[in-house]
C-alpha positions in Angstrom: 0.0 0.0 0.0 0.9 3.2 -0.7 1.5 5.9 2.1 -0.9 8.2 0.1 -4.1 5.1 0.8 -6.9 7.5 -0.7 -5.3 8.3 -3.9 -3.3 4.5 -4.2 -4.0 3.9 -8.1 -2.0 5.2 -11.1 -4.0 4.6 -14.5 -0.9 5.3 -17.0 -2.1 5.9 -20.9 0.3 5.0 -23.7 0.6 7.1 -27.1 0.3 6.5 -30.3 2.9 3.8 -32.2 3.3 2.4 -29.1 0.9 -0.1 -26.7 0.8 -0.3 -22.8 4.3 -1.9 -23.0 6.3 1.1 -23.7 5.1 1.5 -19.9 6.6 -1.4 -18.5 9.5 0.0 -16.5 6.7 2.8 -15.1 4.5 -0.2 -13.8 7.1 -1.6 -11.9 9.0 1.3 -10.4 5.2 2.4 -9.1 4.2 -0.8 -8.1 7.5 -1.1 -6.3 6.4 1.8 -4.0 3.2 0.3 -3.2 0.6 1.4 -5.6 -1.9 -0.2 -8.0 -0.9 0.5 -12.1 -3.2 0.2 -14.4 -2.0 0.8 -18.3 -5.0 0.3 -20.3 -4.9 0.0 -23.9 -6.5 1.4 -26.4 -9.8 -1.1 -28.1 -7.7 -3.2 -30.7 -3.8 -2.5 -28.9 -4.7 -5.0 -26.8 -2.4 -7.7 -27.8 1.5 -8.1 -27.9 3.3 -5.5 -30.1 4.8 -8.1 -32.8 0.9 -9.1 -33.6 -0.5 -5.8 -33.8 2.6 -5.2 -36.3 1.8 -8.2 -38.6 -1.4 -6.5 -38.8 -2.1 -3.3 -38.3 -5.0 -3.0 -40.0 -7.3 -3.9 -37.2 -6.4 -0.4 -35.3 -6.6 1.9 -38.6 -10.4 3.1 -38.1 -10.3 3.1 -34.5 -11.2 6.8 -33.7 -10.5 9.1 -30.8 -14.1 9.3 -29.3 -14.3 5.5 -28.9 -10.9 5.6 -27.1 -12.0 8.2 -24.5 -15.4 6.3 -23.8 -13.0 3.0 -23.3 -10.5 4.7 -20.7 -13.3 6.7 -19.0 -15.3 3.3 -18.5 -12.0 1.8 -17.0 -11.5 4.9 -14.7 -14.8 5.3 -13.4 -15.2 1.3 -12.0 -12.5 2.2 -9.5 -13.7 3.2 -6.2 -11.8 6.6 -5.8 -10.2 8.9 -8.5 -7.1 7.7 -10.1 -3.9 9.8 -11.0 -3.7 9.9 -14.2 -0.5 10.0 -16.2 -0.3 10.2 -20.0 2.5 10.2 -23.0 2.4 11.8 -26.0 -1.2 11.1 -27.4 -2.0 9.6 -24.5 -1.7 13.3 -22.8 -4.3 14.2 -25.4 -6.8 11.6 -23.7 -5.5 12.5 -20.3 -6.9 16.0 -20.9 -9.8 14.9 -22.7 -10.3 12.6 -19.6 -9.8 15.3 -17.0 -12.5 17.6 -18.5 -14.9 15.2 -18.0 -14.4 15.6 -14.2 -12.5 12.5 -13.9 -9.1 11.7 -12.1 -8.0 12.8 -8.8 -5.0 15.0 -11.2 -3.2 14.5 -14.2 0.5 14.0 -15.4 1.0 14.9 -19.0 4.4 14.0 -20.4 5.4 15.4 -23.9 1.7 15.7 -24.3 0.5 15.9 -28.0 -1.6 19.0 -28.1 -5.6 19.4 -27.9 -7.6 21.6 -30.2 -6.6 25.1 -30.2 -2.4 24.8 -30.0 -1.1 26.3 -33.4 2.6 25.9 -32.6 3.8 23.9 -34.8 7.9 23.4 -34.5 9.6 22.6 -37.9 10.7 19.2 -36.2 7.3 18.5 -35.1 6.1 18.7 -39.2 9.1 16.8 -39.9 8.8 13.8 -37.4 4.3 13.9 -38.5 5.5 13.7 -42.2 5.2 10.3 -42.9 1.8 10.4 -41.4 1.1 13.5 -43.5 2.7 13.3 -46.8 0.0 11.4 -48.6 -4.2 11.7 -47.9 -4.5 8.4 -48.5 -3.1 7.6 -44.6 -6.5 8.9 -43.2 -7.7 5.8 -43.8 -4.5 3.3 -42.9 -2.6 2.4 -40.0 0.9 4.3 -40.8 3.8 3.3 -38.8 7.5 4.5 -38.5 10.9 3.3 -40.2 13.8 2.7 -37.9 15.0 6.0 -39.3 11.9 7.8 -39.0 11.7 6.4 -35.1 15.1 7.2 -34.1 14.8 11.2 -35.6 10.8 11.2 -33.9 11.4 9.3 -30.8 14.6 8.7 -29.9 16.5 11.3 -30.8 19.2 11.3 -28.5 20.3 8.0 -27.9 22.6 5.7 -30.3 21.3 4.5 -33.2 21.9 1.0 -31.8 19.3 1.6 -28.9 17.1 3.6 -31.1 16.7 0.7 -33.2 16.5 -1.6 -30.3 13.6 0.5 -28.7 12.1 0.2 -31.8 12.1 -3.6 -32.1 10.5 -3.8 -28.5 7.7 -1.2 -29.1 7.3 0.2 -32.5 3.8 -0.2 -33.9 1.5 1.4 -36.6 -0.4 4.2 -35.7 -4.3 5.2 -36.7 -3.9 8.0 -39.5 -7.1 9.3 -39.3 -5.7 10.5 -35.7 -3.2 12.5 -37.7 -5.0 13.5 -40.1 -8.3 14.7 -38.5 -7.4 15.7 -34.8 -3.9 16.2 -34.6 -2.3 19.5 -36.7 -5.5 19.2 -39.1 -7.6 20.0 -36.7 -6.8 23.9 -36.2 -8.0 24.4 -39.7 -11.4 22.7 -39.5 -14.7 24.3 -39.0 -16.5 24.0 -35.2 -15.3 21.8 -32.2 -13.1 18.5 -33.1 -12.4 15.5 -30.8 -9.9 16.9 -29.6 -11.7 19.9 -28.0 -11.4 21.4 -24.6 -13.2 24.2 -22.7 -9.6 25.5 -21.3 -11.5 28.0 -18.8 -13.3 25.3 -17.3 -12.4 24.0 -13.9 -10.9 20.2 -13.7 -8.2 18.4 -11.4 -4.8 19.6 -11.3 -2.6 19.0 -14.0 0.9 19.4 -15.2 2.9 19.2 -18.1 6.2 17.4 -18.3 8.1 18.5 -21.6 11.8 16.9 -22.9 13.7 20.1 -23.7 15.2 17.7 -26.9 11.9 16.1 -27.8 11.1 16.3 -31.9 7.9 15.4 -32.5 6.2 17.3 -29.2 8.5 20.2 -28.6 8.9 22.0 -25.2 7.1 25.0 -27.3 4.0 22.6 -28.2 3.7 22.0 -24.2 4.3 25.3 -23.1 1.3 26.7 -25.8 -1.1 24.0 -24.7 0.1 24.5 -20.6 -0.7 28.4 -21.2 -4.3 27.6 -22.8 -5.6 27.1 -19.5 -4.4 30.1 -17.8 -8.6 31.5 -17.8 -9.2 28.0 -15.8 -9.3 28.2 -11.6 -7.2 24.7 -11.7 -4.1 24.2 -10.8 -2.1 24.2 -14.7 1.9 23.5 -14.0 4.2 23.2 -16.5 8.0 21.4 -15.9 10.8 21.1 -18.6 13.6 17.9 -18.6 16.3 19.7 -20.8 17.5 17.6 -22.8 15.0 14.5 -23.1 13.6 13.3 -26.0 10.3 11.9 -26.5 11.2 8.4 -25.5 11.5 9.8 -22.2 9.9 7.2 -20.8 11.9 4.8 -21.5 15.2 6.5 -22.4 17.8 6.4 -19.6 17.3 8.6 -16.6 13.4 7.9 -17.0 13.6 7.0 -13.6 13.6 10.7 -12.5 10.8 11.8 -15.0 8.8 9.2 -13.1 9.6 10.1 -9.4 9.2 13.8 -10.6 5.5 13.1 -12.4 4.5 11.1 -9.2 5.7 13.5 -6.5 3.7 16.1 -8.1 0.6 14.3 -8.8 0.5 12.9 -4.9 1.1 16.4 -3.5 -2.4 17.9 -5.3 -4.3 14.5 -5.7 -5.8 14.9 -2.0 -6.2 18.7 -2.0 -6.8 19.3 -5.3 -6.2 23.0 -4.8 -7.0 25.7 -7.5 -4.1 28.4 -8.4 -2.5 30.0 -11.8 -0.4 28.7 -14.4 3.2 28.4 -13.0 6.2 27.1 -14.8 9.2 25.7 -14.0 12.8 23.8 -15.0 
């Protein structure tokens, strides 16, 4: 048990081209200090990584909508709010999650932005480019090279454990999610699924960035941390220089974890309401 007992569950939420795996070291370093870990996967990323890679096809119309409903069902069968943590997309659903009143807080870590954030970093376009560079991926599961994972992902480690990473945890990714609520959606008409009210009130949250991250740039968290400045809730923003977006994996992860859960225990009890603070 943990020595927090009402908030005692962490439900972590994976990103896109990855499944729950890429949060196996997480699970264990929390569970090691007494708490329950859930790491839900999205409907269809359910099964081992070398399966859903032999055929991704079975993941390429999932949409976001159906994903939130899924988590949100898991989260509201425990008996007290979870913390949630997210990475990358997964930070998009932890947002999306927050708004509707759940979680006792939320972690974001090199969060891929909601509606709204129009920073968009030259390497961000360049690591969404394979996603991007033909219409036709709306409709297909699109997933990295080795190259395109190690300049995207893993930016800062050898190409040896780039590649490595890869082999454990690389999967395709829905394009439609790209496509229609990623960049995309800044340039629709009315509310997309990726949509917050941003003055709203809503558990505490705060985003982690990796100062060396390429596809979810410290700029990308900062813009989407600063959305909510009009909100009562506690909004904190924290930068890793540095880290890429593998953070969670990439050596040292260990203190990007300890960091992300010290923060969420401190507010998950009080859940108190401030301004928009930042810090590194």
């Amino acid at each position: 048990m943990s020595d927090n007992a009402s908030c005692d569950t962490i439900v972590l939420v994976h990103g896109l081209w990855v499944t729950p795996r890429s949060w196996e070291g997480w699970k264990a370093h929390y569970e090691a200090k007494g708490y329950r870990v859930l790491t839900p996967a999205y409907p269809g990323f359910d099964i081992e990584v070398e399966a859903l890679r032999d055929n991704p096809d079975i993941i390429a119309e999932l949409t976001v909508p159906d994903t939130v409903d899924h988590l949100a069902a898991v989260i509201t069968e425990l008996d007290t709010p979870p913390v949630i943590m997210g990475h990358s997309f997964g930070g998009t659903l932890t947002q999306l999650l927050l708004a509707r009143g759940l979680g006792a807080c939320g972690v974001v870590i090199d969060s891929a932005p909601t509606e709204g954030v129009r920073v968009t970093p030259l390497s961000q376009a360049r690591s969404l480019f394979p996603a991007l560079k033909n219409p036709a991926n709306r409709h297909k599961a699109v997933g990295f090279t080795k190259d395109e994972w190690h300049y995207a992902f893993a930016n800062t480690l050898s190409r040896e454990d780039s590649d490595a990473a890869w082999e454990r945890y690389a999967i395709a990714a829905p394009g439609s999610w790209i496509w229609s609520y990623g960049l995309i959606a800044n340039f629709k008409p009315g509310h997309q699924e990726t949509w917050v009210d941003y003055s709203a009130d809503r558990a505490p949250l705060l985003f982690i960035a990796g100062g060396a991250d390429h596809i979810m740039p410290p700029a990308v968290n900062k813009s989407n941390a600063k959305h909510y400045d009009k909100s009562p809730a506690v909004t904190e923003y924290y930068e890793f220089p540095g880290r890429d977006h593998w953070t969670c994996a990439a050596p040292g992860w260990e203190d990007v974890a300890d960091h992300a859960l010290e923060w969420a225990i401190r507010y998950a009890d009080t859940n108190p309401r401030g301004k928009h603070t930042t810090a590194s």
